[in-house]
C-alpha positions as a Markdown table, in Angstrom:
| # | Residue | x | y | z |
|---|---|---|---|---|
| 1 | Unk | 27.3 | -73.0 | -24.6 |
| 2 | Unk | 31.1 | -72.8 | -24.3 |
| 3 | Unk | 33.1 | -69.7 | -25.1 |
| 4 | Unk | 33.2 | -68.9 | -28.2 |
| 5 | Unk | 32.4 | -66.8 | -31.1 |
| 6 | Unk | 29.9 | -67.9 | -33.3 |
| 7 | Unk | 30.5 | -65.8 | -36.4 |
| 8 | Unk | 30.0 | -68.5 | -38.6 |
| 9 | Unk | 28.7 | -66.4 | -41.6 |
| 10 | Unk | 28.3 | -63.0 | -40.6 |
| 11 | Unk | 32.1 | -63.5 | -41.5 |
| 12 | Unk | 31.1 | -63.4 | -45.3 |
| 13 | Unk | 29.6 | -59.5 | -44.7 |
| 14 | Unk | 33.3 | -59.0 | -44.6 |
| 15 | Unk | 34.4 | -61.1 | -47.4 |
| 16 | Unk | 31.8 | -59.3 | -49.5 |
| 17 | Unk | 32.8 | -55.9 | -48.2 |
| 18 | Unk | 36.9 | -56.7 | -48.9 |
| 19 | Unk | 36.6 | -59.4 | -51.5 |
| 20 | Unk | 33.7 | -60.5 | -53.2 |
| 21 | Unk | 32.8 | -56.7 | -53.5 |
| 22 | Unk | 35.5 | -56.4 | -55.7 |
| 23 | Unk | 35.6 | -60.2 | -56.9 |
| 24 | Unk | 32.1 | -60.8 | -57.5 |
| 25 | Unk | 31.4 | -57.7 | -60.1 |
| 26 | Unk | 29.5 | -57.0 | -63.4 |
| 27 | Unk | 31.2 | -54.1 | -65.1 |
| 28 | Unk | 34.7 | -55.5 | -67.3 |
| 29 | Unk | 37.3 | -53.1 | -65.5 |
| 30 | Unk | 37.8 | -50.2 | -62.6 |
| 31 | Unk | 35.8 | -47.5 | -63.7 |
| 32 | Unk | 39.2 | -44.7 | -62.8 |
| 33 | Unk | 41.3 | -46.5 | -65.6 |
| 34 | Unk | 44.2 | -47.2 | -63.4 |
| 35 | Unk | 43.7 | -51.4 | -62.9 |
| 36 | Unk | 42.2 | -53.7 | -65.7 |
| 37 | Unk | 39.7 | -56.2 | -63.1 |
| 38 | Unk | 40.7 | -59.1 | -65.1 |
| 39 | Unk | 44.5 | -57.9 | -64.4 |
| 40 | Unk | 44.1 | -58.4 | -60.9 |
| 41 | Unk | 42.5 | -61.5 | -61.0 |
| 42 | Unk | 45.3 | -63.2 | -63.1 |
| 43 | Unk | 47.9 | -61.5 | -60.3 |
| 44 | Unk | 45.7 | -63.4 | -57.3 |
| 45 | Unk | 44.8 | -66.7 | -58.5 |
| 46 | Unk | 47.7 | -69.6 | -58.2 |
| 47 | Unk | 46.2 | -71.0 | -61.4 |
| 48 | Unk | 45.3 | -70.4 | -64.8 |
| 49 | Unk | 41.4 | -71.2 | -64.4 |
| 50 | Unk | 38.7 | -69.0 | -64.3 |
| 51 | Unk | 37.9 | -69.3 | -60.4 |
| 52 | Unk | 39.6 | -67.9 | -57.5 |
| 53 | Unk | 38.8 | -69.4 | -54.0 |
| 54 | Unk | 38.8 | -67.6 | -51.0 |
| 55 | Unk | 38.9 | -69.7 | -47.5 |
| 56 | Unk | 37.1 | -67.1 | -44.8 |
| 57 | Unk | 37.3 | -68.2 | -41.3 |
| 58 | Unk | 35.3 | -67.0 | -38.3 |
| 59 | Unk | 37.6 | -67.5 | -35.2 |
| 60 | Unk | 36.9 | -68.3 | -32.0 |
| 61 | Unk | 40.2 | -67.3 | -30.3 |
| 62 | Unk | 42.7 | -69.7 | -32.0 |
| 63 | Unk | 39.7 | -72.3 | -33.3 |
| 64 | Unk | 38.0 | -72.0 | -36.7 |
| 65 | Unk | 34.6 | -71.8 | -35.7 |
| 66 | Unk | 33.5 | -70.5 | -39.3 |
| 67 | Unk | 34.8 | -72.1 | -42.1 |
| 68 | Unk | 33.7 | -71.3 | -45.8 |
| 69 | Unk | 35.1 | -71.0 | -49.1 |
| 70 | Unk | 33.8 | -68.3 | -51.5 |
| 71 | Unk | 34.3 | -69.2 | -54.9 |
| 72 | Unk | 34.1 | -67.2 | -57.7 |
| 73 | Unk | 34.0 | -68.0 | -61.7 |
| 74 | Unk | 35.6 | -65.0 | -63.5 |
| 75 | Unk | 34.1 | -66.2 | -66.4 |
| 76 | Unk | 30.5 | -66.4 | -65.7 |
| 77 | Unk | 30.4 | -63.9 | -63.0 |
| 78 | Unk | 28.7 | -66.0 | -60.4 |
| 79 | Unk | 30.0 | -66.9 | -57.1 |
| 80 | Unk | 29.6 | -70.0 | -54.7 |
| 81 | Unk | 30.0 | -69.6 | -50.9 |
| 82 | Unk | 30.1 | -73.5 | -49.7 |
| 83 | Unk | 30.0 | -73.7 | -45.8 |
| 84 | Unk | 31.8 | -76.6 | -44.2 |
| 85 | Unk | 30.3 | -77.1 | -40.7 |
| 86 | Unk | 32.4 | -76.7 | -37.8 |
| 87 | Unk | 31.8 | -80.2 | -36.3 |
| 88 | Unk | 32.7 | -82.1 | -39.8 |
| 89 | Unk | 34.9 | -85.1 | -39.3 |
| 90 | Unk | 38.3 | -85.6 | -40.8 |
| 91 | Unk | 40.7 | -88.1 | -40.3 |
| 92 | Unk | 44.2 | -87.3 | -38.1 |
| 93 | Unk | 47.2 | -88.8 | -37.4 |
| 94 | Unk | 46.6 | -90.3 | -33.8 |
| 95 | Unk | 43.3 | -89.6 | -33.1 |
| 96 | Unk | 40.2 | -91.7 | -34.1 |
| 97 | Unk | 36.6 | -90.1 | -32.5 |
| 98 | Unk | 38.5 | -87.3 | -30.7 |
| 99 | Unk | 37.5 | -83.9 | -30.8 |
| 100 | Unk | 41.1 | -83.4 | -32.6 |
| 101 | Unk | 38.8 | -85.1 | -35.4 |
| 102 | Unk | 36.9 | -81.6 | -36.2 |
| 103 | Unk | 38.1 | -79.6 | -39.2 |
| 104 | Unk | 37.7 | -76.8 | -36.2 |
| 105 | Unk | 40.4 | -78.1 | -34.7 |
| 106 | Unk | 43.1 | -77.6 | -37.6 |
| 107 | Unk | 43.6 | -74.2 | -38.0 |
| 108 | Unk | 45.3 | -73.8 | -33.8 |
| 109 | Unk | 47.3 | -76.5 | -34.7 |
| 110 | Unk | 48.5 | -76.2 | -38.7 |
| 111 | Unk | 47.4 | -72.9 | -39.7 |
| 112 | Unk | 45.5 | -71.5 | -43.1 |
| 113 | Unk | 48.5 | -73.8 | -44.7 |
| 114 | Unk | 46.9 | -77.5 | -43.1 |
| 115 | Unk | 43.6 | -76.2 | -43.0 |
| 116 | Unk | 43.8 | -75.6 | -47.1 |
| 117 | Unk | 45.3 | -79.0 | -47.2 |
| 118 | Unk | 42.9 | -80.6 | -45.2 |
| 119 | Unk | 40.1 | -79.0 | -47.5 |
| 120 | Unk | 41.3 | -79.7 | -50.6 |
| 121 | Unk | 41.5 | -82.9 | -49.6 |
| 122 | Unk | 38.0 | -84.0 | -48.8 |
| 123 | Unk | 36.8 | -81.0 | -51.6 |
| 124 | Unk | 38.9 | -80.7 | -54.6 |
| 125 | Unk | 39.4 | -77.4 | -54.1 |
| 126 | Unk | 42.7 | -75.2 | -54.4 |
| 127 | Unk | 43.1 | -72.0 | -52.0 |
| 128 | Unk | 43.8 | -69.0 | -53.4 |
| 129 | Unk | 43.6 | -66.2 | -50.6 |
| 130 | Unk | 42.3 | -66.5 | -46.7 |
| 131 | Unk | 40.2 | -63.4 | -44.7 |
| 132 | Unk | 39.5 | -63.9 | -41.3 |
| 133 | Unk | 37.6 | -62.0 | -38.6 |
| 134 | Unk | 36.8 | -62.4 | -34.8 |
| 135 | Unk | 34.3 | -60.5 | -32.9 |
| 136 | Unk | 35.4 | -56.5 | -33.2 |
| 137 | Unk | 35.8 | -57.8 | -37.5 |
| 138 | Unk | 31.7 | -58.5 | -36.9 |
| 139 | Unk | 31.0 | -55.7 | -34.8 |
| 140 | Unk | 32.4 | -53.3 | -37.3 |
| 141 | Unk | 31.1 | -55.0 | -40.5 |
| 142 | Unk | 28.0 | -54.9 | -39.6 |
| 143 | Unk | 27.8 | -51.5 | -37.9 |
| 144 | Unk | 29.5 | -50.0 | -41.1 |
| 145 | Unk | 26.6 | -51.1 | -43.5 |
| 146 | Unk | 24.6 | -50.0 | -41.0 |
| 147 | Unk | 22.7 | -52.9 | -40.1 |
| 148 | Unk | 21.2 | -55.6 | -41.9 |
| 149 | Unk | 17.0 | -56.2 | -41.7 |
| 150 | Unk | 16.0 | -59.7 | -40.7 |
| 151 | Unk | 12.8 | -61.9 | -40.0 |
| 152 | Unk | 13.9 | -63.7 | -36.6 |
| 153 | Unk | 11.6 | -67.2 | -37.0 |
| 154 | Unk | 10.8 | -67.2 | -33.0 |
| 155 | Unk | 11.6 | -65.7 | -29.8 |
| 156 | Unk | 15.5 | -66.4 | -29.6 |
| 157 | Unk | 16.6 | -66.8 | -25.6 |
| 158 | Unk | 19.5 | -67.7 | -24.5 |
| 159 | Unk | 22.2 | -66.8 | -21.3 |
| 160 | Unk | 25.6 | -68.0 | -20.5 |
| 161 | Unk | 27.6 | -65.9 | -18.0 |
| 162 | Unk | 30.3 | -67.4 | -18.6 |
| 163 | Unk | 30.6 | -66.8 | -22.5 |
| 164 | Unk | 33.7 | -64.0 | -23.3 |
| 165 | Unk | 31.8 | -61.5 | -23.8 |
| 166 | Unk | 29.0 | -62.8 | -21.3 |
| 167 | Unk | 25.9 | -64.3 | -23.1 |
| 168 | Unk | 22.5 | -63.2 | -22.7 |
| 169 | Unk | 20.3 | -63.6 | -25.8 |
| 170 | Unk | 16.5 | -61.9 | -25.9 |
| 171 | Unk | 15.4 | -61.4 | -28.9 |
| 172 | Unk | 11.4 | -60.9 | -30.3 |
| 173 | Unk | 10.0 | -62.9 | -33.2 |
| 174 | Unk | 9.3 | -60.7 | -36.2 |
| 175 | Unk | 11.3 | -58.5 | -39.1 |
| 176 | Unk | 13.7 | -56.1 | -37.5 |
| 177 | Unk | 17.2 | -54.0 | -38.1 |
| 178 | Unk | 20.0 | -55.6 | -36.6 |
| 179 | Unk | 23.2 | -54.0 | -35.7 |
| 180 | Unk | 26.4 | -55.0 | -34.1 |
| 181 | Unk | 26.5 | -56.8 | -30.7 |
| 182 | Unk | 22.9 | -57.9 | -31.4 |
| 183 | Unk | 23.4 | -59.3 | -35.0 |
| 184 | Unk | 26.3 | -61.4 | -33.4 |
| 185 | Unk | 24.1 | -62.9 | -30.7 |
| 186 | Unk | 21.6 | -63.6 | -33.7 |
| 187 | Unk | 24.3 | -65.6 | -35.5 |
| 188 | Unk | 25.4 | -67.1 | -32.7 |
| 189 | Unk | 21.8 | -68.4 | -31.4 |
| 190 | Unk | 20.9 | -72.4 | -32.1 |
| 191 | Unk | 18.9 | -73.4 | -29.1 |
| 192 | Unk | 17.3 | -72.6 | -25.7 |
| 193 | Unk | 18.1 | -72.9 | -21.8 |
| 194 | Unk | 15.1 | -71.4 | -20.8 |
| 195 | Unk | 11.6 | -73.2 | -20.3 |
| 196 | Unk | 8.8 | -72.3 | -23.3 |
| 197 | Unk | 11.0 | -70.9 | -25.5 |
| 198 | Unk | 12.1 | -73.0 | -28.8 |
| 199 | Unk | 15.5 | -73.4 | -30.9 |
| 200 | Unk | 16.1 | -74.9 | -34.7 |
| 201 | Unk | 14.3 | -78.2 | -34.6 |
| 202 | Unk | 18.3 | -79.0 | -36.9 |
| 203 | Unk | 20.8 | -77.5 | -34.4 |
| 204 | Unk | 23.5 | -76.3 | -36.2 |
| 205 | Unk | 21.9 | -77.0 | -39.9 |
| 206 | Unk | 19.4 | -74.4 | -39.2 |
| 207 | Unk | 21.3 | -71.6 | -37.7 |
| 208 | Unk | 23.3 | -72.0 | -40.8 |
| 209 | Unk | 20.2 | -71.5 | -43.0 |
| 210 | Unk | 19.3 | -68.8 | -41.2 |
| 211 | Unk | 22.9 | -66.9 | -41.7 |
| 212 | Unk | 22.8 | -67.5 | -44.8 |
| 213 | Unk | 19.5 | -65.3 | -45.0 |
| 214 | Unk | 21.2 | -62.6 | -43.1 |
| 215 | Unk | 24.3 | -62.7 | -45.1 |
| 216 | Unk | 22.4 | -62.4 | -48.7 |
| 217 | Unk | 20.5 | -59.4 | -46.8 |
| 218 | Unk | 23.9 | -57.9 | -45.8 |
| 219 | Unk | 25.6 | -58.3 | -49.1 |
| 220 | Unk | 22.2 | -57.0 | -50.7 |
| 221 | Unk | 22.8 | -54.0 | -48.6 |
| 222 | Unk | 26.4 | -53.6 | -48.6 |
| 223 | Unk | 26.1 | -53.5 | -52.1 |
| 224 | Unk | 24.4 | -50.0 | -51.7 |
| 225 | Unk | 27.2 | -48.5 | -50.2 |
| 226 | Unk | 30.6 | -47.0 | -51.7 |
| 227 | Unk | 32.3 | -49.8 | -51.2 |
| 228 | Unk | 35.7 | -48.9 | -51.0 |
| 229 | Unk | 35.0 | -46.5 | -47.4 |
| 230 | Unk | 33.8 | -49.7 | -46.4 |
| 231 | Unk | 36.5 | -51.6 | -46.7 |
| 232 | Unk | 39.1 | -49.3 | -45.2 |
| 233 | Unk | 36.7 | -48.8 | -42.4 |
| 234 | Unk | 36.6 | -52.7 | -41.9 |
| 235 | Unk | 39.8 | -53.9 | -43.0 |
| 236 | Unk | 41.9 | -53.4 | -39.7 |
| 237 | Unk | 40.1 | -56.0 | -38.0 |
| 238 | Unk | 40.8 | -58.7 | -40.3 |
| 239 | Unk | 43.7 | -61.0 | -41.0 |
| 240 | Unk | 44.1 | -61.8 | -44.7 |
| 241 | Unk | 46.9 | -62.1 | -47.3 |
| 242 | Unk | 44.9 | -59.3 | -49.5 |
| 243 | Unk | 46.4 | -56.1 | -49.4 |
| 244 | Unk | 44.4 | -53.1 | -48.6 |
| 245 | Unk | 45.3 | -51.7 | -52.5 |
| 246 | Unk | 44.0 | -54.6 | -53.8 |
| 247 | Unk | 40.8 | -54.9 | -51.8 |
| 248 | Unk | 40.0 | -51.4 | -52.3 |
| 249 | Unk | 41.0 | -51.7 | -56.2 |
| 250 | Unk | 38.5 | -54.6 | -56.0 |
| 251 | Unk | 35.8 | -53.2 | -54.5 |
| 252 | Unk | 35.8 | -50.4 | -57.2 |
| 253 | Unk | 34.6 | -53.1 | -59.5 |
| 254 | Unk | 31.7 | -53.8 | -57.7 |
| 255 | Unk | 29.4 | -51.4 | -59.1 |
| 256 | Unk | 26.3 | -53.0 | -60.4 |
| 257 | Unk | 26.3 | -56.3 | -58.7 |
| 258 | Unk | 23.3 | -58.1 | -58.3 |
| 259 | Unk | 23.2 | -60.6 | -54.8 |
| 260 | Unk | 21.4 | -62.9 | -56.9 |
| 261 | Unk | 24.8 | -64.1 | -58.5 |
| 262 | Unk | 25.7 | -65.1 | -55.2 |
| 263 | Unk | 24.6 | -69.2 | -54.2 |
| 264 | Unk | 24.8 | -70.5 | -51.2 |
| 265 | Unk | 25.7 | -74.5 | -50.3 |
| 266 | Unk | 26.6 | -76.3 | -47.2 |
| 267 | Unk | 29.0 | -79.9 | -47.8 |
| 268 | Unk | 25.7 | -82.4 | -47.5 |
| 269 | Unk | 26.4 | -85.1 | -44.7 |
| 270 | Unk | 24.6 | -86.0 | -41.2 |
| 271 | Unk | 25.2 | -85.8 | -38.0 |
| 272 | Unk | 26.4 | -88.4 | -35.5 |
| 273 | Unk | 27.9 | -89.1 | -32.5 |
| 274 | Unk | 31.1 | -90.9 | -32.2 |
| 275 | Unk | 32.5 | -91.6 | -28.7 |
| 276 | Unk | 29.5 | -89.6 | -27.1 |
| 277 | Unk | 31.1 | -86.8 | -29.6 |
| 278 | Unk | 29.1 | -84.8 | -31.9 |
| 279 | Unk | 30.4 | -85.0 | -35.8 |
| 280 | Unk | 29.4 | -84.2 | -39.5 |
| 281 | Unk | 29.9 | -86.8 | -41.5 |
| 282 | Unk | 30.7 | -85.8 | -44.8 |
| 283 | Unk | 29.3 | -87.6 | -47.5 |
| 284 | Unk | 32.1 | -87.6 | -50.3 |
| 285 | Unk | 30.0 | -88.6 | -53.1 |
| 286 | Unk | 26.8 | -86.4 | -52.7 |
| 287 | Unk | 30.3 | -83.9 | -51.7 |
| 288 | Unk | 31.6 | -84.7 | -55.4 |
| 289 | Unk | 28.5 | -84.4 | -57.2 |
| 290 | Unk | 27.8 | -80.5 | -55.6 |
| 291 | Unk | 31.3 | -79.6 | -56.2 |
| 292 | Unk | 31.3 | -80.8 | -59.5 |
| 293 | Unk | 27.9 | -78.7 | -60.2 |
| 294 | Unk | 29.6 | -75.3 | -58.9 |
| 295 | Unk | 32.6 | -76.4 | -61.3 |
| 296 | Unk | 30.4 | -77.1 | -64.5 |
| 297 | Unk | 31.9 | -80.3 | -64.5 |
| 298 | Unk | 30.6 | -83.4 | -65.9 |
């Protein structure tokens, strides 16, 4: 395993905590009578639709190794979290097959501004705001919810010395509470390099069903809290064009939501190797028709 962060969604824990908790809520205004919700929507989306769309990104040092957008509908009051796998292949000036030809690879390189290009380009869909979190960001969301209970599928092993921080993954079968350092190696776990033990029979597919489980446990739980301590307490170790007001403001609104207005999606596509290079190939149409869905277009 090379070094790197694998936050892929644990990264949403802090979108729900410093957006979505505010974003993604039932009541019609902040309960102090200072903000109007709806005000604050119309002040951070760049259109005049009902959805705002918020790219998150998991990074591994300067690479993208999480990408997601988290899409809400401020009319229906249901939001969409679409996962875009790190390996998914996109086409670049000069290379063909290259490992420049990950969407991973954009953000070092161009920044939130190319990578919102690059995905409203083989998406549809407009940027309206950016979070992203590296390893302290997981560390912190997850210890300030207090942990998150999960039901690991099999006896997860796994060591790399040379990881930053070192690797060294041992974790039993079986439901459990998860905290910090431990729910990172969790999300970071795909396979084995030890003999008798087992990893996702996908790869990478599977550990991103199996975030996804921990992350509609986490926003479940996180929904428990007061929200707005929350975000304070895990705002400094993010990087987002929200401001503190308005993610506390948000989170205000939160009261009452329900994780089952949350879905879940990953971009459907396959995976194949170019060049003796692992991709995702995207595939636009079955791409088009899910997008469309979230969109309640025809």
């Amino acid at each position: 395993m090379k070094r790197f962060f694998k936050v892929f969604f644990i990264s949403l824990i802090c979108f729900s905590l410093i957006v979505a908790g505010g974003l993604f809520w039932l009541n019609g205004s902040i309960t102090d009578g200072r903000v109007d919700a709806s005000d604050i929507f119309k002040i951070l989306s760049n259109d005049k639709d009902d959805r705002i769309n918020v790219l998150v990104l998991g990074l591994e040092n300067t690479r993208s190794d999480t990408i997601m957008i988290a899409s809400y509908d401020t009319k229906n009051k249901t939001g969409d979290v679409i996962s875009i796998p790190r390996d998914t292949y996109i086409d670049r000036d000069g290379f063909i097959n290259n490992g420049n030809n990950k969407i991973n690879s954009v953000y070092s390189v161009k920044g939130i501004e190319g990578l919102s290009e690059i995905i409203l380009n083989i998406t549809g869909i407009k940027i309206d705001k950016y979070v992203t979190i590296d390893y302290d960001g997981v560390r912190a969301a997850v210890d300030a919810i207090g942990g998150v209970e999960v039901d690991v599928p099999f006896h997860m092993r796994y060591t790399d010395p040379y990881a930053d921080p070192p690797l060294d993954i041992n974790i039993e079968p079986g439901e459990q509470l998860i905290k910090g350092d431990r729910a990172m190696e969790f999300l970071r776990f795909r396979k084995t390099n030890y003999a008798g033990y087992s990893g996702y029979s996908n790869g990478d597919i599977g550990r991103v069903e199996a975030q996804q489980g921990f992350v509609k446990a986490a926003i479940k739980k996180a929904l428990s809290f007061k929200l707005p301590l929350v975000v304070k307490e895990v705002y400094p170790y993010v990087d987002t064009d929200f401001t503190l007001t308005e993610a506390t403001s948000l989170a205000v609104g939160s009261i009452g939501l329900s994780a089952e207005n949350v879905n879940f999606h990953t971009l459907p596509g396959t995976a194949q190797t170019r060049n003796g290079i692992s991709f995702y190939i995207l595939d636009y149409l079955a791409t088009k028709d899910l997008i469309y869905s979230i969109q309640g277009l025809s």
